[in-house]
C-alpha positions, 0 to 999 in steps of 0.5 A, a space after each residue: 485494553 484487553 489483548 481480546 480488544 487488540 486482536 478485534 482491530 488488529 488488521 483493520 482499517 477505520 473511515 472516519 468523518 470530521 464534521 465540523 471541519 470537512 474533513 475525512 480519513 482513516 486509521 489504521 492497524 496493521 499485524 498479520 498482514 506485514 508479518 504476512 508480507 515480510 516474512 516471505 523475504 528475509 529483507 534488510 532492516 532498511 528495506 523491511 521498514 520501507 516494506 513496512 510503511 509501503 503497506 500501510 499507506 496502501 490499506 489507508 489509501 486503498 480503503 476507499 475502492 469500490 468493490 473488486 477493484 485493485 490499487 497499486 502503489 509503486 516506488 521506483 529509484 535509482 536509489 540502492 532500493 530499487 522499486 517497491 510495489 504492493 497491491 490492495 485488493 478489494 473485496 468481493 463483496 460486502 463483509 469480505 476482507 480486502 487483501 494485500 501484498 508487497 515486495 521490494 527489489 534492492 542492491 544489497 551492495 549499496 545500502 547504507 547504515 542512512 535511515 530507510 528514506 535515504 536508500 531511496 534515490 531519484 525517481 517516483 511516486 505512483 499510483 495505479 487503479 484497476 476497475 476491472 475488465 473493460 475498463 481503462 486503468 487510472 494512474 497517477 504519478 509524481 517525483 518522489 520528495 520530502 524525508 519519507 514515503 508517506 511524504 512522497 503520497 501526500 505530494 502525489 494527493 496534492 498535485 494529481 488530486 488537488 487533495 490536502 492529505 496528511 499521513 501520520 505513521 508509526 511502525 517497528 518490531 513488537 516485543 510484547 511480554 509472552 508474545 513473539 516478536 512481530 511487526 506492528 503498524 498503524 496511522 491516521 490519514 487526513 484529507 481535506 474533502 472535495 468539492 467535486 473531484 474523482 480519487 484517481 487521475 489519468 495522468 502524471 503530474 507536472 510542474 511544481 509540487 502543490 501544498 496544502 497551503 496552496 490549495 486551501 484558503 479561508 476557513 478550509 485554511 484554519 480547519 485543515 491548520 487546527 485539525 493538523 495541530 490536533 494530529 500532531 499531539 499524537 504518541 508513536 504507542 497511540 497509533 500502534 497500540 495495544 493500549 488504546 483502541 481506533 475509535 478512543 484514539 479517535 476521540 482523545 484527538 478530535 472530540 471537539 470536531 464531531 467525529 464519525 465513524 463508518 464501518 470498518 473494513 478488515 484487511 489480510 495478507 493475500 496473493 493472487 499468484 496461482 499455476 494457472 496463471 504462470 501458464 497463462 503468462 508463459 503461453 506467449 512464449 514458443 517452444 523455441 523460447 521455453 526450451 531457453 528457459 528449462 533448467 538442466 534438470 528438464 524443468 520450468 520454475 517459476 517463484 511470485 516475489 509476493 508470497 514466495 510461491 515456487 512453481 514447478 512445471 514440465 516445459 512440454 505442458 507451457 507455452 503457446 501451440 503452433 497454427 496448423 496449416 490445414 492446406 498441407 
C-alpha cells in the first residue's frame, strides 16, 4: 500500500453491512484529528492513551448522526482521571467533514505507572445527543465497567440500547521511517442490527449490566459468536495500518459474510469555541461579578480546553447591561 493510499483513509470513518448475518459497523482510521486533539495539551502518557481511545470511540459511534446534530461522549471518575469529554460534530451538509474534539481533566499527583484503564475509578459512562434548537437532548448513561473504555460504551449499548456491540481498538505513537512521530488509531465496531429501536435513550440505565448473550438467542446467537470469532483474528497494524487499507481489511476478515460498503465519512479535528461565544457565556455575569473576574492587569481571559484558545477581553465590553427604570 502506498503512503498515497494511507493519506486517502487516513481520518476516515467506513460503514459497513454484513448481510448474511445482520450485522452492521464501521471502521475506523484516525491521524490528523488526535494529533489535533493531543497536541493542544501536553497530557501524561496514561491520559494521552485514554484521550486517544476516547476519540476513536466517538468517530465510530458518532458516524451514525444525522446531519448538524452533535454527540458527546463523557467519562466521569473518581478516579486520578477525573472526566474525559469529547464531542463529534456533524456535517452541514453532504460531502462536508465531520468534527471532533476532546480533553481530559486529571490529578497529576494521583496517577499511577497502572495501565491508562486503571486511572479511571468509580463513576460512568454517557452519552449525550443534540439534534439541535427546539429539541430535547437524549442522553444515556451507565456505570463505568470492564478493563477498558471501549468496555465501558459497549455495556452502555447493552443496557441503554438493548444493542450487542463490539469495539476492537488499536492506538499508540507512529514511528514510521522518514515521518515524524505521531499518533495513530483505528478500529472496527459491531453491533447486532435492531429489530426496531432508536440509537439514542432518554434515560439512564439501571440494574444489572446486560450482555450480548443475553439479548440474543438463536441464530442472531450464532451469527453475532462467528462474526466475534472472526474479529478477533484481527492484527494491532491491521487496524492502524499503513499496509492494509478499510475495505481489504474488511474482506480479509468477513468475505464469507457479504460485506458492504457505504460511503465513508471524513472527519477533522474542529472546535467550535469562538469570541463571540465567550461574551455570550460571560453576558449572565454583572459588573459586580466581572470585576471578580479581571486580572491585575485590567483584563478578562478566558482559555477553551478543547483547542487551546486564549481570549483576551476588556471587562467593560462583557457582561450583561442593568434594565433602566425609565419612571426615574
Amino acid at each position: 500500500m502506498t503512503h498515497g493510499s494511507q493519506f486517502k483513509w487516513d481520518d476516515t470513518v467506513l460503514p459497513f453491512q454484513l448481510d448474511s448475518s445482520d450485522i452492521r459497523g464501521r471502521v475506523a482510521r484516525l491521524d490528523g484529528v488526535l494529533d489535533g486533539i493531543l497536541r493542544q495539551h501536553n497530557y501524561p502518557p496514561q491520559v494521552e492513551a485514554l484521550v486517544a481511545e476516547m476519540a476513536l470511540l466517538t468517530a465510530m459511534i458518532g458516524q451514525t448522526i444525522k446531519l448538524r446534530w452533535k454527540l458527546s461522549l463523557q467519562v466521569q471518575s473518581k478516579g486520578a482521571v477525573r472526566m474525559i469529554a469529547t464531542d463529534y460534530y456533524g456535517p452541514e451538509k453532504e460531502g462536508d467533514m465531520a468534527r471532533i474534539r476532546g480533553y481530559a481533566t486529571y490529578d497529576a499527583e494521583r496517577l499511577t505507572n497502572e495501565k491508562p484503564f486503571d486511572q479511571i475509578g468509580e463513576g460512568y459512562f454517557a452519552i449525550l445527543i443534540d439534534q439541535g434548537r427546539g429539541m430535547k437532548p437524549y442522553q444515556g448513561i451507565t456505570p463505568l465497567s470492564g478493563s477498558s473504555l471501549s468496555a465501558c460504551a459497549e455495556a452502555y449499548f447493552a443496557q441503554s440500547e438493548q444493542l450487542p456491540t463490539r469495539f476492537q481498538l488499536s492506538f499508540g505513537k507512529s514511528t514510521e521511517p522518514g515521518i515524524a512521530e505521531h499518533w495513530r488509531a483505528g478500529g472496527v465496531m459491531l453491533q447486532h442490527m435492531p429489530k426496531s429501536s432508536p440509537l439514542t435513550s432518554s434515560g439512564e440505565g439501571t440494574g444489572n449490566l446486560l450482555s450480548a448473550d443475553e439479548l440474543l438467542d438463536g441464530d442472531a446467537s450464532e451469527n453475532w459468536d462467528r462474526i466475534n470469532i472472526l474479529l478477533n483474528t484481527v492484527e494491532h497494524l491491521e487496524l492502524i495500518g499503513p499496509q492494509l487499507s478499510p475495505i481489504d481489511l474488511l474482506f480479509r476478515l468477513f468475505h464469507e459474510e457479504l460485506p458492504r460498503i457505504f460511503d465513508k465519512q471524513a472527519v477533522r479535528f474542529g472546535c467550535t469555541c469562538s469570541e463571540n461565544r465567550v461574551r455570550q457565556s460571560l453576558s449572565i455575569y454583572s459588573a459586580k461579578d466581572i470585576s471578580t473576574m479581571t486580572t491585575d492587569e485590567g483584563r478578562v481571559t478566558a482559555d477553551c480546553q478543547f483547542c487551546g484558545a486564549h481570549y483576551d477581553l476588556d471587562p467593560k465590553s462583557v457582561g450583561f447591561e442593568p434594565e433602566i427604570n425609565s419612571s426615574e
